[in-house]
KEGUKOL-339118 format. One line per 5 residues: number of its first residue (from 1); their letters; for each residue x, y, z of C-alpha. Coordinates in Angstrom, 2 decimals, always signed. Layout:
// KEGUKOL-339118
NUM	A	X:Y:Z ~ ...
//
This chain:
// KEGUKOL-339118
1	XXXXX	-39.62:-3.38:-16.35 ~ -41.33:-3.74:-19.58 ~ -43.07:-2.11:-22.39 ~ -45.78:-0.43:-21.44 ~ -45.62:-0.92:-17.26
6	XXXXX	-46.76:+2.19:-15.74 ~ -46.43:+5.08:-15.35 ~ -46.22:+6.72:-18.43 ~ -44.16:+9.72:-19.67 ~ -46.19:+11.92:-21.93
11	XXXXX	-44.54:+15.38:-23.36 ~ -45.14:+17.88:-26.04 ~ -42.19:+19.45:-26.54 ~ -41.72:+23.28:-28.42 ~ -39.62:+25.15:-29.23
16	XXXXX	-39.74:+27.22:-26.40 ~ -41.16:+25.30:-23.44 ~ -40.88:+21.50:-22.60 ~ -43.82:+19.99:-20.59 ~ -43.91:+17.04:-18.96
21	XXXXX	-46.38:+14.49:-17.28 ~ -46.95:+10.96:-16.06 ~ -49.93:+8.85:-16.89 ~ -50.68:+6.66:-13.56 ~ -53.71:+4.13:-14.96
26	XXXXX	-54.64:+3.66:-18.13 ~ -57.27:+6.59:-19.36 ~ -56.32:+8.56:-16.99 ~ -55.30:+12.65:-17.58 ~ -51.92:+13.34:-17.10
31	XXXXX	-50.38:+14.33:-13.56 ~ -47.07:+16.08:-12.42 ~ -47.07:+18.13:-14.96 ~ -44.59:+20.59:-15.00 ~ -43.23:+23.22:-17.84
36	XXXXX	-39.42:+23.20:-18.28 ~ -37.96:+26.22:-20.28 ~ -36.17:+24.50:-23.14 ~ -33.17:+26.92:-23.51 ~ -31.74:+25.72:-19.69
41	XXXXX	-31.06:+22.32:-21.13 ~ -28.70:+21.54:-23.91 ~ -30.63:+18.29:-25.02 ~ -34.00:+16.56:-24.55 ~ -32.75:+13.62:-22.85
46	XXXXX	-31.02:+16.03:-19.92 ~ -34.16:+17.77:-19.72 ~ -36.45:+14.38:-19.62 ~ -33.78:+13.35:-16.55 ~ -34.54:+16.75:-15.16
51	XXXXX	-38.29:+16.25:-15.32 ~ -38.44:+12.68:-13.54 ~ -35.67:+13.42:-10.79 ~ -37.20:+17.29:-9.60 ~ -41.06:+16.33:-10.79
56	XXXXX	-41.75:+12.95:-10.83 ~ -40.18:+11.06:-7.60 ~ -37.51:+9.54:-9.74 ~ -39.65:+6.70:-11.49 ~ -38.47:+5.08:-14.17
61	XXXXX	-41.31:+5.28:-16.84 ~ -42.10:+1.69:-18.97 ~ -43.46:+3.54:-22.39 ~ -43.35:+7.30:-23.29 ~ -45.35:+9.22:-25.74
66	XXXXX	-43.21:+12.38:-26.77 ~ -44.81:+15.18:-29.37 ~ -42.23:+17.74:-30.80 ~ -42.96:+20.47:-32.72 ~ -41.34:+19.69:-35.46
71	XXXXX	-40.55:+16.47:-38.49 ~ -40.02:+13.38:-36.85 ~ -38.30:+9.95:-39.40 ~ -38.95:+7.11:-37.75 ~ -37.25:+7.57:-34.07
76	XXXXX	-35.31:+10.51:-34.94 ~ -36.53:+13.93:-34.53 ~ -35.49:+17.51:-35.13 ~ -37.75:+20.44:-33.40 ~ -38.10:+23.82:-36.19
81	XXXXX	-37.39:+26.10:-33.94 ~ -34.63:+24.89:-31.32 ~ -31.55:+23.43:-31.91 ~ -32.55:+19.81:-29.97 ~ -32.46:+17.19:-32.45
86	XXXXX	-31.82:+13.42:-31.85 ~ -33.42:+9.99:-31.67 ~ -35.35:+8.29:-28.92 ~ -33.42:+5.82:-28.16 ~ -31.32:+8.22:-26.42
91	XXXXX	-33.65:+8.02:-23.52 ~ -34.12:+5.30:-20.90 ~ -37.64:+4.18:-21.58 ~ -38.29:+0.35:-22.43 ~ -41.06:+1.72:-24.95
96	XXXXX	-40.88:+5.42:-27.02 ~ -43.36:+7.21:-29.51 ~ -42.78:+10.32:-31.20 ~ -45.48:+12.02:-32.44 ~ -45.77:+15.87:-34.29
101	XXXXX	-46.78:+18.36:-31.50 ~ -50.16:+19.19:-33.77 ~ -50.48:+15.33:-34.06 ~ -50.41:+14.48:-30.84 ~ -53.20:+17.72:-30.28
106	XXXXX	-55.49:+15.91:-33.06 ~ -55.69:+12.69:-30.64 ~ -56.85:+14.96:-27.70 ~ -59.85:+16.30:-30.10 ~ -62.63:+13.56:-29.11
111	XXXXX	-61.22:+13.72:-25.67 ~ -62.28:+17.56:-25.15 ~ -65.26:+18.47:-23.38 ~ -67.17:+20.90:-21.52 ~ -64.94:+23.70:-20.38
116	XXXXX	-62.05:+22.75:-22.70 ~ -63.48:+24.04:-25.37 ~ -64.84:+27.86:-26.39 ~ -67.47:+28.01:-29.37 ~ -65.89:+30.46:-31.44
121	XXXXX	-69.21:+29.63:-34.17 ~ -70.89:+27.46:-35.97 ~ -72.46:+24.12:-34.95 ~ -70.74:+21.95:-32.63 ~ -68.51:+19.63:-33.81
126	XXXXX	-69.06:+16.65:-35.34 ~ -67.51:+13.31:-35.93 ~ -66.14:+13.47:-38.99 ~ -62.71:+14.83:-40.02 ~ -61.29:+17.14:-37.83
131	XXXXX	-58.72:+19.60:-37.91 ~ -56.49:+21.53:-35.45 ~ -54.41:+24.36:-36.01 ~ -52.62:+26.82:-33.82 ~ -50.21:+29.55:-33.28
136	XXXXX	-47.45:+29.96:-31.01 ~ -43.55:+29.93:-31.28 ~ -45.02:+28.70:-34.88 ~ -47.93:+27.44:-37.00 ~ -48.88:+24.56:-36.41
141	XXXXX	-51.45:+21.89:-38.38 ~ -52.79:+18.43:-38.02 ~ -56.45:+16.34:-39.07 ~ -57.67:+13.51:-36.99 ~ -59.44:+11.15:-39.33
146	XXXXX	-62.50:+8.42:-38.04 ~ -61.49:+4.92:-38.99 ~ -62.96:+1.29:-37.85 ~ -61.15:+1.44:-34.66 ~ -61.10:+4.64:-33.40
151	XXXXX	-58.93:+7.51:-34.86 ~ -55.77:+8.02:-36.92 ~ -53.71:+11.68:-36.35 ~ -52.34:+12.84:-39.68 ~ -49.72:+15.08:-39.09
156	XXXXX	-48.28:+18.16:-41.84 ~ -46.26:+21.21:-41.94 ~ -49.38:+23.39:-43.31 ~ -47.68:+26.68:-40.87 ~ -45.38:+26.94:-44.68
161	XXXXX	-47.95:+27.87:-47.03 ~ -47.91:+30.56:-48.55 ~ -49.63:+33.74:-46.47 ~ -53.22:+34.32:-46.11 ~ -54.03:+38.23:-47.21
166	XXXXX	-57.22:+38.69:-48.91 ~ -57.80:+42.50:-47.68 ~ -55.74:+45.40:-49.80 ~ -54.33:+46.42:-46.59 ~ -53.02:+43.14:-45.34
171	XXXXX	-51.31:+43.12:-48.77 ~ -50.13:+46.39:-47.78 ~ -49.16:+45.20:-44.00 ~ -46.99:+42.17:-45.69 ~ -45.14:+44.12:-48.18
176	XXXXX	-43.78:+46.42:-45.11 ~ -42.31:+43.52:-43.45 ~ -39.76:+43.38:-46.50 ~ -39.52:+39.47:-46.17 ~ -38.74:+38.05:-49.92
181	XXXXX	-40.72:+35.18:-49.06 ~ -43.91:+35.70:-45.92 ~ -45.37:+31.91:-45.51 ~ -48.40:+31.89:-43.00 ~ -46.29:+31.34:-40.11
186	XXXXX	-44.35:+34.41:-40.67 ~ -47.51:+36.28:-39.16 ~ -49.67:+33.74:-37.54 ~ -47.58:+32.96:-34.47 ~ -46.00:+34.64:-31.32
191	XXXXX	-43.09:+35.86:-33.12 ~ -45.96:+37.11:-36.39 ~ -48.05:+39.07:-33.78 ~ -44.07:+41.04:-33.42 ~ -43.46:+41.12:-37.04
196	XXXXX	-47.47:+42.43:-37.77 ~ -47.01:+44.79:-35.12 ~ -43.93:+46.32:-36.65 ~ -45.24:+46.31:-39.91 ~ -48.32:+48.07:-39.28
201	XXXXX	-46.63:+50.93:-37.42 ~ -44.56:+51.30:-40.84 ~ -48.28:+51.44:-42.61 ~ -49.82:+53.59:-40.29 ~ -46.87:+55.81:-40.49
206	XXXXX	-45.96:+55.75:-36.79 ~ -43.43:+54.87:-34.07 ~ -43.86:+51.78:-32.17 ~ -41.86:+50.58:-28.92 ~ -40.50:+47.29:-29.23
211	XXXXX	-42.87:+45.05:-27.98 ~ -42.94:+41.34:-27.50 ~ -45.92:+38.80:-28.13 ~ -46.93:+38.80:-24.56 ~ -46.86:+42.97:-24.42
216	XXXXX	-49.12:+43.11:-27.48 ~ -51.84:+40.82:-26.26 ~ -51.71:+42.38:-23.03 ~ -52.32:+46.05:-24.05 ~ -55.38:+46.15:-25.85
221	XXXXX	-56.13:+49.29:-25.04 ~ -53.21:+50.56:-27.36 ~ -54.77:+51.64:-30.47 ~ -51.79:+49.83:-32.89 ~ -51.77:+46.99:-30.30
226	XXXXX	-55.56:+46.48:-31.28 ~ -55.71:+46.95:-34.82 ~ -52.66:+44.26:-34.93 ~ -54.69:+41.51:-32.62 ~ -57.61:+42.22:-35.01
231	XXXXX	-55.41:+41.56:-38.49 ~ -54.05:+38.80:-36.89 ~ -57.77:+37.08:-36.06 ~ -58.84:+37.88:-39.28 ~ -55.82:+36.00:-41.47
236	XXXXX	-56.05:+33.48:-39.03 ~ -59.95:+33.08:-40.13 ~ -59.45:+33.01:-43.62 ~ -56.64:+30.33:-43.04 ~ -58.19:+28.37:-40.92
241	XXXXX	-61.05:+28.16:-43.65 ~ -58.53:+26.97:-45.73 ~ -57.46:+24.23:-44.29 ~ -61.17:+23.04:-43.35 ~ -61.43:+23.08:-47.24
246	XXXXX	-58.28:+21.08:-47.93 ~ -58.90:+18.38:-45.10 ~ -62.65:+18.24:-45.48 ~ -62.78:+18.68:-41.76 ~ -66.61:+18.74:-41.51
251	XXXXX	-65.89:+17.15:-37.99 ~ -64.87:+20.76:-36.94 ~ -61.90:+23.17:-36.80 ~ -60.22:+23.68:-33.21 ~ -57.88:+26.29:-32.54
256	XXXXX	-55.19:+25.46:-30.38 ~ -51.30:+27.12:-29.49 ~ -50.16:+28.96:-26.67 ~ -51.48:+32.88:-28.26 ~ -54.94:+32.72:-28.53
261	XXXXX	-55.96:+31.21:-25.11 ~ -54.97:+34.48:-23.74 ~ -57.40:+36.05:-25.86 ~ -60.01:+33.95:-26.27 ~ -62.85:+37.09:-25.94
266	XXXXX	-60.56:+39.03:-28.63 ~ -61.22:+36.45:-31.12 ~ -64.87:+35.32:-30.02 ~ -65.44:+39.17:-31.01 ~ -63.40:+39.48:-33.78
271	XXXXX	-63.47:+38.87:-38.01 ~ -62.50:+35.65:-37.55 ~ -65.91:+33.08:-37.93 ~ -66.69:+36.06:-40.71 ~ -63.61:+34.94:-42.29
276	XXXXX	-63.67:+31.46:-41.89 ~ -66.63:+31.27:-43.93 ~ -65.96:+33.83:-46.18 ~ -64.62:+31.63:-49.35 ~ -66.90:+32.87:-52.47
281	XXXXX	-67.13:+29.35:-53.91 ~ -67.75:+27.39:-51.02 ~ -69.57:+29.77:-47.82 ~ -72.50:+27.22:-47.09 ~ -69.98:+24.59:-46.37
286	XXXXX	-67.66:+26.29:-44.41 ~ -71.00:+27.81:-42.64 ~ -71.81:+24.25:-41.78 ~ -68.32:+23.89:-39.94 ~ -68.16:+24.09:-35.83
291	XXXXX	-65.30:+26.14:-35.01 ~ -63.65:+26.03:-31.24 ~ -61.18:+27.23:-29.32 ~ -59.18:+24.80:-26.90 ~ -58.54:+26.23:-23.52
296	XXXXX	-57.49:+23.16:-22.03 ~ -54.15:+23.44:-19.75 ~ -52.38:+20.74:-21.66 ~ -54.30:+19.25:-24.55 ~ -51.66:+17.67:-26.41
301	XXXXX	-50.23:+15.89:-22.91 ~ -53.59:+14.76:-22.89 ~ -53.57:+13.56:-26.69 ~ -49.90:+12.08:-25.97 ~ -51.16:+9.93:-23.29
306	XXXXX	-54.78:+8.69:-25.21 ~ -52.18:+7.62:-27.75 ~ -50.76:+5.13:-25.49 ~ -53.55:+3.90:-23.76 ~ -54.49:+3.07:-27.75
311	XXXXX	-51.82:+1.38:-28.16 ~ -51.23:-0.45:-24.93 ~ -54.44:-1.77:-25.63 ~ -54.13:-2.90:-28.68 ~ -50.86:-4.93:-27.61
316	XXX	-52.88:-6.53:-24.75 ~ -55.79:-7.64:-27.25 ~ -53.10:-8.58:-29.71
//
């Protein structure tokens, strides 16, 4: 077998959840996709072996494309939050890419349409600069930049900056967290929506259960539940806006992550577009910004295996 035969293995990898997929013919959406919880395997190459002997027939993939949330160097590869860490070489593929979870997301951008995608404002996206962003175990960021010959993903760790607060009592909602430090992923991810929800009940001067991500988003007819989903949409607005700013993305802003597609008419409805655009020095330009929300099973499967077919074909033209 070699480099590039198919199928392909394509995988975006969390810190949570693992899922898999093959890629059959070349443009083709991924298939046997399954979602492996990353705490029942010790390492990434026992769980790829799991995938292709329980999911996948036992074929022996010729090229994999493998995005991990997290920094990759070169082949080697260490996820933020899980312990797996390693190189690709480690796994018996003739041909491996690793690509930054959000990176791999960017690619699947011009490959979104229809009912992928939720207008959350604006016009519709363009094809300029585009950015992605998107909460879920954490924050993640990428751009996808137009060049000659199609696109290049840039990749960045933009979940670190500092927090987003603008209103007195979001300043107010961080300070009762008691965090030396609150960066934007310290709020704008599963594990923020717990931290915000904790932290308001301290504001409001009440009790709160213990509640996880899942509970919160699911009980919007608690009155602290809401107020916390709301908070949450509008820091996520005002960051969001920021990093349209910072990558120019006049190409449009997607929203992606595994919290807000179970949401999606909480945020249509909520501060967030208001925020987005809400930068004194620069609200016509952000105004001029689509804004979308992907709702797409597996986009970045999808973005993992368009990165292939790019590059399979640019090794059978070359």
């Amino acid at each position: 077998m070699s480099a590039f035969d198919l199928p392909w293995l394509v995988a975006d990898i969390g810190g949570t959840n693992a899922r898999f997929g093959l890629v059959t013919s070349l443009g083709a959406r991924p298939s046997n996709v399954a979602v492996l919880a990353g705490a029942d395997y010790p390492t990434l190459p026992e769980a790829v072996t799991a995938y292709l002997a329980e999911h996948a027939g036992g074929v022996r993939p010729g090229a994999a494309c493998l995005a991990v949330a997290g920094p990759i160097d070169g082949d080697h590869y260490r996820l933020t939050n899980s312990s797996w860490a390693g190189s690709v070489r480690d796994l018996d593929v003739p041909y491996t890419m690793l690509l930054n979870d959000f990176e791999a997301l960017a690619v699947s951008l011009p490959h979104l349409e229809g009912d992928d995608l939720v207008s959350l404002g604006g016009p519709p996206p363009g094809h300029g600069v585009k950015a992605v962003l998107g909460p879920g175990t954490g924050l993640g960021v990428g751009g996808l930049v137009p060049t000659a010959d199609g696109w290049t993903p840039v990749p960045g760790e933009g979940g670190h900056v500092t927090v987003p607060v603008v209103e007195p009592r979001e300043f107010e909602i961080v300070r009762a967290m008691g965090l030396p430090h609150v960066v934007a992923e310290h709020v704008l991810s599963g594990p923020g929506l717990v931290r915000l929800h904790r932290a308001l009940a301290r504001v409001n001067g009440v009790a709160a259960p213990d509640l996880t991500a899942s509970d919160i988003v699911a009980r919007m007819d608690d009155s602290l539940c809401a107020e916390t989903v709301e908070v949450f949409c509008g820091m996520l607005g005002n960051f969001a806006g920021n990093v349209a700013l910072t990558l120019g993305a006049r190409g449009g802003v997607y929203l992606g992550g595994g919290v807000l597609p179970r949401i999606v008419e909480r945020v249509r409805t909520s501060a967030f577009r208001t925020r987005f655009a809400a930068n004194p020095d620069m609200p016509a330009y952000l105004e001029a910004i689509g804004t979308a929300l992907i709702v797409a099973p597996q986009p970045a499967l999808m973005g993992a295996a368009a990165w292939l077919s790019q590059r399979a074909r640019k090794e059978l033209v070359g």
